[in-house]
Each structure stands twice: as structure tokens, then as C-alpha cells.
N, C-alpha and C positions, 0 to 999 in steps of 0.2 A: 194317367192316360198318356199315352204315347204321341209325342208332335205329331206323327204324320197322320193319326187320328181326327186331333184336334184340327189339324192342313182341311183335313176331310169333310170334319162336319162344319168348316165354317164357307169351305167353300158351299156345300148343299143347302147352308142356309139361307146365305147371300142369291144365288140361283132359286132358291124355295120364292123368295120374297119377293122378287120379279116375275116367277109363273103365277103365284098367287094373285099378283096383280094383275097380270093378264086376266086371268081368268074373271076376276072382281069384274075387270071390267067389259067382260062379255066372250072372252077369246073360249074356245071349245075344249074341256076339258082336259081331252086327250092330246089337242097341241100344246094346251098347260104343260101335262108331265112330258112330253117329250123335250119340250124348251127348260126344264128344269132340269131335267137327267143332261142332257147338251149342254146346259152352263157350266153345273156339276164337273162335269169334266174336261171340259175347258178353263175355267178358272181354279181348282185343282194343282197342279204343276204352278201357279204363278202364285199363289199361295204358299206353297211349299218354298219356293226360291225365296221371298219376305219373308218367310218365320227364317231359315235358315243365315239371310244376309244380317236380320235383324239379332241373331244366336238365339230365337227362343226355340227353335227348332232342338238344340239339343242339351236345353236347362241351363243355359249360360248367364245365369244373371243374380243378381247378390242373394246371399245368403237368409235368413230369418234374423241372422245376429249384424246381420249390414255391412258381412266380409263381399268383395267381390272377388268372385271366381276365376278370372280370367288372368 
């Protein structure tokens, strides 16, 4: 799976689990998904900027055998 994938689905996660709670706790369905799609892509790009400042964005980090890469 490719970082920006991975950028993708944790952003939609992290955003899923705050509409969901909205919604748990009474908020109207349909504001649910729209605050979930809004976070999604708001937090999205700062996702992306972490995996990459962090290098997992582009598999930079030791090996199976405990060389590192960089």
C-alpha cells in the first residue's frame, strides 16, 4: 500500500471516529457524513506532511535484517 494511501485512510479514520460520535451522541446523520468528509480532507495534507517529515511516507526505515536505510 502506497503512503499516500495509508495518509488517506487514517486520515478518514480519525475523522470517521469523531462523526460517529457525533452522531452516537444525537447529531443528525447527514451532518455526521458531512463533518466526516470535512475532516477527511482537512486533516488529509497534515497527515501527509507527518508520514513524510517523519520518512514513513516514503519506506524509509530499517530493514527486516535491522540495516538502516537512510
Amino acid at each position: 500500500m502506497k503512503g499516500t494511501t495509508k495518509a488517506f485512510l487514517m486520515s478518514a479514520m480519525a475523522s470517521g471516529v469523531v462523526a460517529g460520535g457525533l452522531y452516537w451522541l444525537g447529531c443528525n446523520g447527514a451532518l455526521s457524513i458531512i463533518i466526516w468528509v470535512v475532516g477527511t480532507v482537512v486533516a488529509y495534507p497534515k497527515v501527509v506532511q507527518d508520514m513524510a517529515y517523519e520518512k514513513i511516507l516514503n519506506h524509509d526505515w530499517p530493514t527486516k535484517d535491522g540495516t538502516d536505510k537512510r
